[in-house]
C-alpha positions, 0 to 999 in steps of 0.5 A: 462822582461814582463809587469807583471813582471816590476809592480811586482817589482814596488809594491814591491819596494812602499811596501819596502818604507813603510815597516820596514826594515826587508826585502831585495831584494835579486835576480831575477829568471825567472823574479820572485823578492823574498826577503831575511831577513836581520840581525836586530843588537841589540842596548841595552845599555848593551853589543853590539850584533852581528846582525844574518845574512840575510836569502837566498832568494829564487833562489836568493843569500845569504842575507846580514849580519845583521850590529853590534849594536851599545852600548847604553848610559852607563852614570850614573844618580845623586843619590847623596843627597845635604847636606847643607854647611853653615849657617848664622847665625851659629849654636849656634850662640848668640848675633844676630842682631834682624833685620838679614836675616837667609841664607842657602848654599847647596853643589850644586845647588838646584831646585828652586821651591823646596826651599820655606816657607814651606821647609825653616821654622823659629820658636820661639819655636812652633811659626812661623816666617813669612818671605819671602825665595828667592834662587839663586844659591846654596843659600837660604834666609829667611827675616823675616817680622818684627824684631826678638825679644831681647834675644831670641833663635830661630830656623831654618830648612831646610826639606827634601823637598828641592831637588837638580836639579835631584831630590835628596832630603836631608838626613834628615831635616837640623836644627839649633839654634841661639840667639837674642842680647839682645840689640837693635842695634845702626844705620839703618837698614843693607843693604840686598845684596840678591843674591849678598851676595854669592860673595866677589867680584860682577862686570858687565864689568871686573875683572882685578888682577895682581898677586899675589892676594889672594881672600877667597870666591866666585868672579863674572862677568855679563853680561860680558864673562869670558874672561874679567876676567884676571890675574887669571889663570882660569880652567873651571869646568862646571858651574864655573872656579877655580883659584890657587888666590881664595880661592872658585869659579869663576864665569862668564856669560858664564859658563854653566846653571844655572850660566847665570841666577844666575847672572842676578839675582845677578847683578840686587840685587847688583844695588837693594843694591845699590840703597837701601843705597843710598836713606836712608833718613835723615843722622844724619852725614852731610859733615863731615870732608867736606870730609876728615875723616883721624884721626875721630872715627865714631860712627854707623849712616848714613852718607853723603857727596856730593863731594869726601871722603878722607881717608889720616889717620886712621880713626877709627869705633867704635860700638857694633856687630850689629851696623850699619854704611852706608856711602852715597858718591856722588863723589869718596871714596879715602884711602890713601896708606898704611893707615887703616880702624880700628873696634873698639868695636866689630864692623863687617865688614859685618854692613858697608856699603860704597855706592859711585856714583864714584870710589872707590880707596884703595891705596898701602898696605892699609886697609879697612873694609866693603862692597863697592858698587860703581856704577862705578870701584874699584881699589885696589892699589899693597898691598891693603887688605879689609875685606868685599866685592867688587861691581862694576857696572863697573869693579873691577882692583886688584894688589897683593891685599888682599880680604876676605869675612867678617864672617857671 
């Protein structure tokens, strides 16, 4: 090969480096280098397409075929509007408390910044409602500033736009009427439980069941994995796990996206809730019973002890439906086996609030009413039941045990 040829074919192949791929070498005549084209495959999404085959270079052979493209991505987009599944208050509703918060729970998570005072709106009549919206999960929350008036209806919208994550909006503006008590409710202000409101049972470390169990709404694990969520069964479904023992979803730490961060969020208004009801001032209630309250009849109030709260008896809360009882316990909250927390009145387990520094434990076949916000674990003993929720910033341990989620 002669030196013109040697830096012919050096030029040719630096071209070839910086070129598309369109070209081949395809032989050596005489010392000439020439080139073949090559087949180019198409790669659309639809069907795949064979590529044409290479051209024959000259006084060279045959160029090579063209490689088969390979099928493009057939997945579909999410054209599917959200809707809205739930309301509290609910639509209709009469006899609310004038201090409430207005809740909305979509059919799937929506995107955040869409859900704002300008798409969830309150009014009495034309007149707006100032308030503060927050969204977390597949949940809205609109707090109003001050208390709603006595006897009066008001009415709730959610707008069109409100999106879900990939940008569907609602069908149409979502609206519902509820009216005020039209008497003031007895006792403090309810605890608001923000983000943690969407779960029955809300724990940081473990949640343990031996069954059977049976659990009506939503329960929760953070910062924990699913893993240390145990006696269950649990099928994973992308961003939550189903449970033949729950009657709604199970959520963990690690699930996928958005569910890490709607836990965060949940766990920090869990402690928030937490620390509300332990810092309420001035109880009207005292020691009472120095701690042992089997057999009393308990009036809506704040309430206090320092040491353990003993249940051996049934004991009894008597108040109207907006009424409100908070329960402030530095050590344990112990309920004998098989005895009962009674509602008397029209009393609603959603207005009780059992804050305890310890453990709270609800022996064997026994009942309770309320929301337990324990800043260590909640055990439920074989049988046990509870209307309301349970939240631990430790663990939850239940067996064969009973929890529904109070009505809105």
């Amino acid at each position: 090969m002669t030196i013109l040829s040697i830096v012919s074919l050096h030029r040719t192949l630096r071209l070839a480096t910086f070129l598309p791929l369109t070209f081949a070498l395809a032989a050596c005549s005489d010392g000439v280098l020439t080139s073949g084209t090559t087949g180019s495959g198409a790669t659309t999404g639809s069907d795949t397409t064979t590529g044409s085959g290479g051209g024959t270079g000259t006084g060279g052979s045959a160029g090579t075929a063209g490689s088969t493209g390979s099928g493009g991505d057939g997945g579909s987009s999410d054209t599917t509007a959200p809707f809205v599944v739930s309301t509290s208050p609910l639509a209709a509703a009469t006899g609310e408390a004038i201090n409430l918060s207005i809740r909305a729970t979509f059919s799937e998570a929506m995107k955040p910044l869409t859900v704002s005072a300008e798409s969830f709106i309150l009014k009495q009549g034309d007149l707006p409602v100032a308030g503060v919206v927050s969204y977390a999960g597949d949940t809205a929350l609109f707090v109003p500033s001050s208390k709603l008036a006595l006897d009066t209806t008001y009415i709730a919208t959610i707008t069109t736009s409100v999106t879900d994550l990939a940008g569907n909006a609602l069908a149409e503006d979502y609206t519902w009427k509820f009216r005020t008590d039209a008497k003031e409710a007895i006792g403090p202000a309810p605890v608001l439980l923000g983000a943690a409101g969407q779960y029955v049972i809300l724990a940081k470390s473990t949640i343990t069941n031996v069954p059977t169990s049976k659990i009506t709404g939503d329960i929760a694990l953070s910062p924990a994995a699913a893993s240390y969520i145990t006696g269950f069964s649990l099928t994973k479904a992308g961003t939550h796990w189903t449970a033949p023992q729950v009657v709604g979803r199970v959520f963990a730490a690690d699930n996928d996206p958005p569910t890490p961060i709607n836990l965060t969020t949940a766990v920090g208004d869990m402690q928030t809730a937490y620390t509300d009801a332990a810092g309420r001032p001035t109880p009207g209630f005292l020691e009472l019973g120095a701690g042992s309250i089997g057999g009393l009849t308990l009036t809506p109030g704040l309430y206090k002890w320092t040491t353990t709260v003993t249940i051996p008896a049934d004991v009894t809360l008597s108040g109207a439906a907006n009424d409100v009882w908070i329960f402030q316990i530095t050590g344990d909250l112990q309920l004998a086996s098989a005895k009962a927390m009674k509602l008397i009145g029209g009393a609603r387990p959603r207005n009780i609030f059992w804050q305890v520094a310890g453990d709270v434990v609800l022996g064997t076949t026994s009942h309770a009413e309320g929301i337990m916000l324990s800043k260590s674990a909640i055990k439920l003993g074989t049988g046990a039941s509870i209307n309301g929720r349970l939240y631990a910033q430790t663990a939850v341990n239940l067996a064969g045990a009973t929890v529904t989620a109070p009505a809105p």
